[in-house]
N, C-alpha and C positions, 0 to 999 in steps of 0.2 A: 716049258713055259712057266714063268716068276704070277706064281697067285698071290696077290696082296689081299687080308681080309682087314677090315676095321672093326675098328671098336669105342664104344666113349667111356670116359669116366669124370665121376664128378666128385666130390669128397670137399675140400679147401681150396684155397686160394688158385686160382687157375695159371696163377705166372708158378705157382710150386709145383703144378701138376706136370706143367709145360716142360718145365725143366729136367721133372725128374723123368718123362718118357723122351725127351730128346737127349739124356744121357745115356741109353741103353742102345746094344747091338740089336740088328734085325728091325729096326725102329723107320721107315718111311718117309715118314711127316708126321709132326702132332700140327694141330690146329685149334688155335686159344681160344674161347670165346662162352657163348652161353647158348646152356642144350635144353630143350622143353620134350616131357614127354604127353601123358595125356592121363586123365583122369585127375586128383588129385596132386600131381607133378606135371600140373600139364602151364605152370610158369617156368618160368625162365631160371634157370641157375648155373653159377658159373662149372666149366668142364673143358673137354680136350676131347676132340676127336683123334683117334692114335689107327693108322696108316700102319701093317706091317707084315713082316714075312715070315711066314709061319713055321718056316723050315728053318729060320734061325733065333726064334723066339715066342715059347709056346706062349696059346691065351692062359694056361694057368699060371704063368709065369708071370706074365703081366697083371692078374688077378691079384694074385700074392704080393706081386710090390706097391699093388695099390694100395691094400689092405693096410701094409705099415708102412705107409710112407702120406696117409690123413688119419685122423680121427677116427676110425671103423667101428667105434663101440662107444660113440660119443653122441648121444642126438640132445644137443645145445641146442642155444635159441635160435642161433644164427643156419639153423638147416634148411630153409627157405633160398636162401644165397646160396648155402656149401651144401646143399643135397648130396648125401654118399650115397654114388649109384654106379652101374655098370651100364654103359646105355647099349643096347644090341641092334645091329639092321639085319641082321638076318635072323629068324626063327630058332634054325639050327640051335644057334647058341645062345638062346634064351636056357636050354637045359644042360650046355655046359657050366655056365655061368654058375648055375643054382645050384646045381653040384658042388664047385668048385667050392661056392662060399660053404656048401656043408659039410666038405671034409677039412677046410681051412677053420672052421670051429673051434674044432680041435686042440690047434696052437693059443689061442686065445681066450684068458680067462672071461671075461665080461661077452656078453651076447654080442654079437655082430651084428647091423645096423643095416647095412650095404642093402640098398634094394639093386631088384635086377628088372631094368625097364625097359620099354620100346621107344626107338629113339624115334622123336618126330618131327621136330626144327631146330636151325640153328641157328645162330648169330654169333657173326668172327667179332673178334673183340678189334678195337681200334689201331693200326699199324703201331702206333710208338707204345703199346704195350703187350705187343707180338715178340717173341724170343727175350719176355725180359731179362730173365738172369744173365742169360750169356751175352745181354748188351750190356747190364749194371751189374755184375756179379760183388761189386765194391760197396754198393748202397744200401743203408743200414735194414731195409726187407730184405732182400735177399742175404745178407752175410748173419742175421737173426734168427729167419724164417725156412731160408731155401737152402743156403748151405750145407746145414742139420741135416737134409733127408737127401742131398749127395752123400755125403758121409756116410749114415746111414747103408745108403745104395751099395757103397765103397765094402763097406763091411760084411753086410748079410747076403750081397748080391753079386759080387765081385764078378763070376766069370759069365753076365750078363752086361757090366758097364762098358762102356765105350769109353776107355782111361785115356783115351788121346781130349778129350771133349772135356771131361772130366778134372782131370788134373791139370790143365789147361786154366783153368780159373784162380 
């Protein structure tokens, strides 16, 4: 029996988030929109619910391409909107998560940012700006902004991308 687990993440722009988790193997569903946790995060900010299967792509794997594929050691003004978070529904992996960002440390010079939060509401983002890249992959956001962290993907991530998807654009 196919166990699917989820997961959210939040960082930047949610059409870049979208993209770069619908470019990867073992991938589900991503689901665009904006995630609220509680306490202090308990507004709205944009994120991506990510659907997937864990026997073809582990959560520290997906951790680690979050990490460098936004801003992880950047808290800008705009972190209200681009909250960098990992959003959790199950407990369990409230302590994989925390882990993950401590030995992913590591790689990275500047402090990492990332919080690790309980996910509590969602809201899908509007249909016409659902799968945007791979609708407008030509418009100047995406060929700027999204293409960069394909690339990226392509390079540091390779035997994780879905190069049919990918190189397709």
């Amino acid at each position: 029996m196919e166990t699917i687990h989820r997961i959210g993440f939040g960082g930047g722009c949610h059409w870049c988030t979208e993209a770069v988790y619908n470019s990867l193997k073992g991938i589900i569903s991503v689901e665009q929109g904006f995630v609220a946790s509680e306490g202090e995060e308990s507004s709205f900010s944009e994120a991506v619910i990510v659907r997937y299967d864990p026997i073809n792509i582990s959560l520290e794997d997906l951790i680690l391409i979050h990490l460098y594929t936004h801003k992880s050691t950047s808290n800008h003004s705009m972190r209200k909107k681009y909250r960098s978070a990992i959003y959790t529904f199950e407990t369990v992996d409230d302590e994989r998560c925390a882990l993950a960002l401590q030995k992913f440390q590591e790689i990275f010079e500047s402090p990492l940012i990332t919080k690790v939060l309980p996910f509590k509401e969602f809201r899908i983002s509007d249909k016409a700006f659902q799968n945007y890249y791979f609708k407008n992959p030509y418009k100047p956001f995406c060929t700027t902004h999204i293409a960069p962290k394909l690339k990226l993907l392509l390079l540091k991530f390779a035997d994780q991308v879905d190069h049919v998807k990918v190189l397709d654009q």
